[in-house]
N, C-alpha and C positions, 0 to 999 in steps of 0.2 A: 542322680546322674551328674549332677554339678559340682556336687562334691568329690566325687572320683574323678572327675575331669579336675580338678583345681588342684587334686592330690597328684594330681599325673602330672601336672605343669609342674608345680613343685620339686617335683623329684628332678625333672629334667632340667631344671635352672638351676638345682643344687648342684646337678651334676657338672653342666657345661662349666660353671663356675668352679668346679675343682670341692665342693664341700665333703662330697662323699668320699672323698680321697684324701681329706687331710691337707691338700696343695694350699698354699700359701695365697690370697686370692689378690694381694698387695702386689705379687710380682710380675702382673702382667699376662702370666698363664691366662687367666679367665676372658681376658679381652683377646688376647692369642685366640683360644678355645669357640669362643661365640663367635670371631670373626669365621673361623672357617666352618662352624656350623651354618651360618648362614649361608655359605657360599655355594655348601653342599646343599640347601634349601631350594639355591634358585636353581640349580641345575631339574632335569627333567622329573615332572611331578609323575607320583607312581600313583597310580587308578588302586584302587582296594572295595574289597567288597564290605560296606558297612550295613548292619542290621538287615539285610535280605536286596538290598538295591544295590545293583551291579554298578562298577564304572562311577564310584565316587569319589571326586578328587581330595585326596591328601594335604593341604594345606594350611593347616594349623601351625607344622613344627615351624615354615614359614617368619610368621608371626610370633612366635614363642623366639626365638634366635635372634629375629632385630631388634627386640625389646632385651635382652640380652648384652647386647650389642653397646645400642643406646644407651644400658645403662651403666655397663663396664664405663663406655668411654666418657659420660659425667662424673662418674668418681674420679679417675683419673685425672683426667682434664678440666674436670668443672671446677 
């Protein structure tokens, strides 16, 4: 299970970063990209149903996005 979840992460920060698309990740798209993924993060967390238990909250991509975020803005800036 931890391994698909780490694969999952993966993909998503390839993505938000622009890798799966070829995008340039130098020109600032990717820290563009993470900022407004997080932003959609904070907005209202949607309930899902995981493995049989109703009303579990969603907040993983959260956490996935500020880390993202953070680490755009150290390259950049750091």
């Amino acid at each position: 299970m931890k391994e698909a979840f780490d694969k999952d992460v993966a993909f998503i920060i390839s993505y938000i970063r622009g890798s799966k698309e070829g995008n340039d990740e130098r020109s600032g798209v990717a820290l563009e990209r993470s900022i407004a993924c997080f932003s959609v993060s904070l907005g209202e967390v949607t309930r899902v149903m995981i493995g049989g238990r109703k009303n579990e909250l969603l907040v993983s991509f959260r956490y996935i996005t500020a880390a993202v975020c953070l680490r755009e803005m150290d390259r950049i800036f750091g």
